[in-house]
N, C-alpha and C positions, 0 to 999 in steps of 0.2 A: 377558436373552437368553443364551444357552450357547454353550459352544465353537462357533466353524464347524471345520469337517475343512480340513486345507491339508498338499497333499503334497508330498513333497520336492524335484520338482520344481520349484514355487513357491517356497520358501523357499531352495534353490540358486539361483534367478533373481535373488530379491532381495539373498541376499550380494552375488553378485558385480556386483550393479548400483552398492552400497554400497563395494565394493573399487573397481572402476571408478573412481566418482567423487572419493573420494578422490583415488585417483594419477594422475587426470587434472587433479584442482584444485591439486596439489600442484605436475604439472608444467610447469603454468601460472603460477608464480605470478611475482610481481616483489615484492621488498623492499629493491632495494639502495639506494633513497632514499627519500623522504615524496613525490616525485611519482608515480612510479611504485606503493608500497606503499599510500598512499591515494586514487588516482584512476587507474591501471593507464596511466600516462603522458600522459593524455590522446590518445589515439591511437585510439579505438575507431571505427569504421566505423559507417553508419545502421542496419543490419541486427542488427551485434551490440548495440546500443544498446536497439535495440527488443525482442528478445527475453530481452535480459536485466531489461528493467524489466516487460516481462510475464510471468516467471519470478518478479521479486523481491514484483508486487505479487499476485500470487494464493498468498496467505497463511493460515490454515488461517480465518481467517472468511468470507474468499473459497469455497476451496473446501469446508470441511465445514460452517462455518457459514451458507453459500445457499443450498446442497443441503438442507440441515436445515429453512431458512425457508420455502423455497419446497415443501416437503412439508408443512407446518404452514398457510401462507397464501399459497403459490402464485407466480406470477410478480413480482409487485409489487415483488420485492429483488433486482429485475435492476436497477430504477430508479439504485442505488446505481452500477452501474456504466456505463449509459446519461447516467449525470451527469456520471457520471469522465469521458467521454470527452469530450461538452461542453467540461469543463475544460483537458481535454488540449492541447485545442485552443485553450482562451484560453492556459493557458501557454505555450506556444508561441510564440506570437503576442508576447507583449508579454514576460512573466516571463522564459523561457530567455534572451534574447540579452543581457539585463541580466547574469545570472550569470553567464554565460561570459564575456562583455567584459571583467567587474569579477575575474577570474580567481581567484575564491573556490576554497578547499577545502570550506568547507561552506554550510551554507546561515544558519545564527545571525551567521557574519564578514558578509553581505549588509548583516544589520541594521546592525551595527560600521561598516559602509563609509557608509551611509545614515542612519544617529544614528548610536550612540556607543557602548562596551564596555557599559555598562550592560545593554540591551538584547541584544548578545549573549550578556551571561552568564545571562541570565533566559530566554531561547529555549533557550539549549543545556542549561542542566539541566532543562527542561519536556523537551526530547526525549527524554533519555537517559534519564531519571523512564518516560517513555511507551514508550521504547523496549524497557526491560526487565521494567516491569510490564505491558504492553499486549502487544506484538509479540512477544519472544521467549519470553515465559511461557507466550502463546497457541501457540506453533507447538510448543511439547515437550509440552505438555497434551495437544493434536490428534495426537501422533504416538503418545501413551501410549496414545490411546481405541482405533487402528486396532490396536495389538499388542494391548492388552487385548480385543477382539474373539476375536483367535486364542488368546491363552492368559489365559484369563480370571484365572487362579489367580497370575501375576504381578504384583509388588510396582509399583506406580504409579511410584513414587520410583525404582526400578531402571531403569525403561524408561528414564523421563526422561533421567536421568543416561547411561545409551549413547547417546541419542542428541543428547546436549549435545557430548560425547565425538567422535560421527563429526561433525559438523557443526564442532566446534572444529577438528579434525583438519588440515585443508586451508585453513580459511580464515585462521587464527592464524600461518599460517608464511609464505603466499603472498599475503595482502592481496585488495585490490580485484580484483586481475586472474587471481586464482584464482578468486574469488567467480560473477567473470563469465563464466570459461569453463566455469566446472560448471554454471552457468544456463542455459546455450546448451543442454547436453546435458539438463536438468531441464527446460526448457522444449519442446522436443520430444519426450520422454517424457511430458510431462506432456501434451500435444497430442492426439499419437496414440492414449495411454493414453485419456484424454477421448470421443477421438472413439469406441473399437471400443464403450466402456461404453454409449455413445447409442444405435449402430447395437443391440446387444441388447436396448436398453431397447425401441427401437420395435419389434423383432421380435419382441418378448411383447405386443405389443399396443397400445404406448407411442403411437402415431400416431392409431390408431383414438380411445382414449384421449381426448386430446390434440383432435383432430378434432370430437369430440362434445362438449366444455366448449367450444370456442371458438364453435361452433354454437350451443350453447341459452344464451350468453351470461352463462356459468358467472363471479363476479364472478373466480375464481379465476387466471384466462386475462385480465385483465386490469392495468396498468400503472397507468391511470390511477383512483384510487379514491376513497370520497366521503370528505367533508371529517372522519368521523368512525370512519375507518378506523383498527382501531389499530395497523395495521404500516404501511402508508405513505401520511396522507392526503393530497390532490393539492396544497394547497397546499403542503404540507411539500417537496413537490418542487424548487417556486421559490425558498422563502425559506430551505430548511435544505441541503438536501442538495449546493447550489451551494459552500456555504464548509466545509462537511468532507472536499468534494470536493477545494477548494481547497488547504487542508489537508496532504491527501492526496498529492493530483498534485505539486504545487508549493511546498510548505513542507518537504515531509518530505524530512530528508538522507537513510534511507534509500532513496526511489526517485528521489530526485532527486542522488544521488550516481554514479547511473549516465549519467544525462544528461553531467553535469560531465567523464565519461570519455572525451564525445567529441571528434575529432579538432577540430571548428570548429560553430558555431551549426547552418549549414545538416544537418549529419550528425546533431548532435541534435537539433534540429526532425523531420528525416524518421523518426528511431527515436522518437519519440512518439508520430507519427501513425501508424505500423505498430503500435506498441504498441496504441495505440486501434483499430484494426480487429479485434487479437488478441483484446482485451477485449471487442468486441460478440459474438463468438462465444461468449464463455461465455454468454451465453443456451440454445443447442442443447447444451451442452457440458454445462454445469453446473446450470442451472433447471433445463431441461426435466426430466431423469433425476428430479430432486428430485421432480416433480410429478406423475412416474409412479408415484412408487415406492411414491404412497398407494396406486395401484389392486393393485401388485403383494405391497406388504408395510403392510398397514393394520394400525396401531394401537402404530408403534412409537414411544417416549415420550418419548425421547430424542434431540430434534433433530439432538445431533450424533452422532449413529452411522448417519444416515440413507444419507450415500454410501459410509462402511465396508460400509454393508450389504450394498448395493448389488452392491457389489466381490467380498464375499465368498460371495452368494449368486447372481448370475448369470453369471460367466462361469466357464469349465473351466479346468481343468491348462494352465498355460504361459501364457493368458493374465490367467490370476489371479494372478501371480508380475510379470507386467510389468505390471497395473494397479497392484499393490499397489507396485511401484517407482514410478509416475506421481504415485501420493497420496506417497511421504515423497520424491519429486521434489519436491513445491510445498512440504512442510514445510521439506527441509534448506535448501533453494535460499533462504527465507524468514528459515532462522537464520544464513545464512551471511553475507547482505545484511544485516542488523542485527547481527551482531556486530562485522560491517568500521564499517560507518556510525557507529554507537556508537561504536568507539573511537575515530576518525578524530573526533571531537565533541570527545570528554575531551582529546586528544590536540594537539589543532589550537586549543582555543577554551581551553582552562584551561593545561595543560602546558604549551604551546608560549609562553602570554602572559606565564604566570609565573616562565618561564626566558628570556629573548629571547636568539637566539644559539646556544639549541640545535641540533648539527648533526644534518644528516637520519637519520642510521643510530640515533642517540639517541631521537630520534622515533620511530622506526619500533618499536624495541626499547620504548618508553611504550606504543606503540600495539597490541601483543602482549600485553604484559600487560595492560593495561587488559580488551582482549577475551576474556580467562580470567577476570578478575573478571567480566568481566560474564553472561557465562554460568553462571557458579555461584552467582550472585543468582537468576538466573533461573530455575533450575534448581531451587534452594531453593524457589519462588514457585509455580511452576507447580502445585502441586496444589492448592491457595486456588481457582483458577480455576473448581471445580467447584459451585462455593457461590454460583456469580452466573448458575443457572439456563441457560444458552448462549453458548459463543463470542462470536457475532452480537452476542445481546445487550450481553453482558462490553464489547465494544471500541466499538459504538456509542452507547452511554450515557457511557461515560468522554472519549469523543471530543468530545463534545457540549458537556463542561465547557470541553475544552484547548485546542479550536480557536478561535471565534472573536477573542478577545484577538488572538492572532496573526496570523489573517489580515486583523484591523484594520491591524494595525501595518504589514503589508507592503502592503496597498493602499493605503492614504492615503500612505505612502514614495514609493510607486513613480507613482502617478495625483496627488500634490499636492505642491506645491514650498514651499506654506507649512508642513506640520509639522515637528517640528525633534525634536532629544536629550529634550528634557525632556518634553516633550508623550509623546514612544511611551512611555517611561520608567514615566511616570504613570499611563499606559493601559490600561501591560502588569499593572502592577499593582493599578490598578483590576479590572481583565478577571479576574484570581485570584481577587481578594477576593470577585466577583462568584460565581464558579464553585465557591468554599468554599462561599457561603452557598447559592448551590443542593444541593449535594452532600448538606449537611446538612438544609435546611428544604423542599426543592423543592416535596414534597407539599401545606406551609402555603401556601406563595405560589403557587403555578398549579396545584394540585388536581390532576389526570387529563389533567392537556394533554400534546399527545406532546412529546417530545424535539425533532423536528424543525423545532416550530413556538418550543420557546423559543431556538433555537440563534442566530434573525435579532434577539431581542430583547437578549444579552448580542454579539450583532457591531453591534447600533446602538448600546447605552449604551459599548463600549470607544473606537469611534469617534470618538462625541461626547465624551467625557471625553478621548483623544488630541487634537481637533482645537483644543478649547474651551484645553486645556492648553497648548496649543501658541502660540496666540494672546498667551498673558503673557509670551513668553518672543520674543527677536530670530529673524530667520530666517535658516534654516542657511546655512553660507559655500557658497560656489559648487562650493568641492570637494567636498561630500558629494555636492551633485545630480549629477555627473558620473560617468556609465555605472550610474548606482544609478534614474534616474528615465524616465520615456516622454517620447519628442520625437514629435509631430506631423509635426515637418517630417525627422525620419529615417523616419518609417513612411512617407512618400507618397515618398522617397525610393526609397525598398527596393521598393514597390508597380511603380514603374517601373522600375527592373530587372533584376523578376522577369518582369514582360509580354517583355521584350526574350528571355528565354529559354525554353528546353525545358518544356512544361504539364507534363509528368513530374517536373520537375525543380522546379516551383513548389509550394513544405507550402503554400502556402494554396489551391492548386485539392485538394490529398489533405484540407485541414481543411475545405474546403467538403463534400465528398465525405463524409466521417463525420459532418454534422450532418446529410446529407441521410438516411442511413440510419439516423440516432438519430432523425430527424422520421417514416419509414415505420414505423417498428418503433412509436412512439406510435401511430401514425395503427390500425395494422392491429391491435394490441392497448388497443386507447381501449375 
């Protein structure tokens, strides 16, 4: 594909959307201790909570790699996020109140609090592994493909690097709570932006489109798929995409570090669950356009240039200057929330253990550097990315390895009171050894099976190998299970009340509310 035309207009919009956000994340920021410069004081409100984790998690496989998918094989890779929400909702529910009670900085100290350093230290370098070759690699690559578009004849490598550069800029000095105030602004950009790209997709036709697949019962218009589909088949749905989800929503310090920022349970609870409504919309936001864009631009090869294209070839002056702000809205917003989370990992779980005593300002200043290193690993890394065929791809497969081990370990913690240190321990490194040898032989041992369907078979064998392990070994003293595990008699506690208060004011009539529109959205696309 050749140069698009973009005129100065445009490209003045996006400077200074990029000067903007900057000295607005700058002016936000807080550093003058480790509570404030890794969790923005805990002080955040439902509202900034929520659009900040809807900001942090539409990330360029998100945005360019569903757009891409759903141009190739249709709606079905909405699934991914009609699961997340799901999730949203189990975290919530049982996961957040744990965390915040147990008043963690990250999410690997849980494990720590619940077994034992061990277990921390094997979470938290899986993250930072995943966070810099997965997450941040992926979002400078996405950012390089959308300038490459405009100026085809620029060095890959150069892009990268400016925009490791504006993303470092703001967040390395000001922390968490720069992070989040420039998400607030990325995530309404990125909103708006989203929405005006839809309205013109259906005004070229996109509706009518749209309208006649779902009518002649086009498989494409469809969520639910047969069992030998090879992008999502229905069983994949129950038995895999629940614990990447899980994963995802609820393991991961980068989105679940914005939860940690709120003021108390209840305000993170409710920015979840707005988080998750924000997420059903990218159906009309981000599919739909994707599955236009065959009738409007067929035969383009390249999954991920599908909503650059998009961008670049249907709207005019002005408003091509603020989409093209909306798209490196979700990329920067993406590097900004991985580079805090990251360091606040290295920072908090390694640093912090192996100096005990270090004062905050010391921390903070670890926590700065660390996020320079980590950005110019990434940055280094980033063009590798192109050789594993699509974003989408790229993070789903790698996903498939890193997850279930872990989210063994936390749900058997948190739903069993028999496993203990040594059993997760065991597990967790069971669960690796397991995921090497997939990595390497996968093709030998399960042929052509999708991804989604081995992801249940390596979360039963870590399971079983933690719980079996667990068994030869005493059970844990009474202080791990405290504010680390689920009480029965605090949930029917809580359940009453919540009855005694405002239905507005109850996240489980809003999480009932989001599975009820995760069930129509099945129902009317089955």
């Amino acid at each position: 594909m050749g140069a698009v035309s973009i005129g100065w207009i445009d490209i003045t919009i996006v400077i200074l959307y990029l000067v903007f956000i900057i000295w607005w994340g700058l002016r936000h920021g807080k550093s003058s201790d480790a509570g404030s410069y890794f969790l923005a004081g805990r002080t955040m409100p439902w509202w900034v909570v929520g659009l900040s984790l809807f900001a942090a998690s539409i990330s360029s496989t998100t945005l360019i790699g569903q757009c891409g998918d759903a141009y190739h094989t249709g709606i079905a890779v909405f699934n991914y996020n009609l699961t997340g929400v799901v999730v949203m909702v189990f975290f919530a529910t049982f996961l957040l109140p744990l965390y915040i009670k147990s008043k963690i900085f990250t999410i690997p100290e849980f494990l720590q609090k619940r077994y034992d350093k061990r277990s921390r230290y094997y979470f938290s370098a899986i993250c930072i592994i995943g966070n810099i070759f997965l997450d941040a690699a992926g979002a400078l690559y996405a950012a390089a493909l959308i300038i490459k578009l405009i100026f085809p004849e620029a060095d890959l490598g150069l892009i990268i690097l400016i925009f490791a550069v504006i993303a470092a800029s703001y967040t390395i000095p000001g922390g968490l709570s720069s992070a989040i105030n420039a998400e607030l602004i990325q995530a309404v950009i990125l909103i708006v932006g989203s929405i005006i790209l839809t309205v013109v997709c259906f005004n070229r036709g996109g509706g009518e489109y749209l309208a006649g697949m779902l009518s002649s019962g086009d498989l494409s218009m469809k969520l639910i798929r047969p069992l030998d589909d090879p992008a999502t088949p229905w069983l994949g749905l129950i038995v895999g995409m629940p614990v990447s989800g899980i994963y995802f929503w609820a393991n991961n310090q980068t989105l679940v570090q914005r939860v940690l920022s709120a003021r108390n349970v209840d305000e993170g609870r409710k920015g979840v669950m707005f988080a998750g409504f924000l997420t059903l919309v990218t159906l009309f936001i981000i599919v739909f356009p994707g599955v236009i864009a065959r009738n409007l631009f067929p035969g383009i090869e390249n999954p991920d240039m599908i909503y650059p294209t998009l961008v670049m070839k249907l709207l005019p002056a002005g408003l091509l200057g603020i989409m093209l702000s909306a798209l490196l809205a979700a990329l920067t917003s993406t590097l900004s929330a991985i580079l805090n989370s990251t360091s606040t990992l290295f920072t908090m779980d390694f640093y912090a253990q192996a100096r005990p005593g270090t004062d905050s300002k010391k921390l903070v200043l670890v926590g700065k550097i660390t996020a320079l290193v980590i950005i110019v690993i990434a940055a280094l890394w980033a063009p590798n990315i192109g050789k594993f065929g699509s974003l989408l791809k790229y993070y789903q497969e790698m996903l498939s390895y890193i997850a279930p081990p872990v989210v063994a370990a936390f749900l058997l913690g948190i739903f069993s009171k028999r496993v203990n240190g040594n059993g997760a321990f065991i597990g967790l490194l069971s669960g690796l050894a397991m995921a090497v040898v997939m990595l390497l032989w996968r093709r030998q041992i399960f042929g052509d099976m999708h991804f989604l369907l081995i992801i249940p078979i390596l979360l039963i064998f870590s399971m079983a190998v933690i719980y079996l392990a667990s068994l030869a070994y005493p059970r844990p003293d009474a202080g791990k299970l405290q504010d680390t595990t689920f009480s029965v008699k605090d949930f029917r506690a809580e359940g009453l009340a919540l009855r005694r208060g405002k239905l507005y004011n109850n996240y489980r009539f809003w999480g009932f509310c989001l599975l009820v529109a995760c069930a129509v959205l099945l129902i009317v696309f089955s």
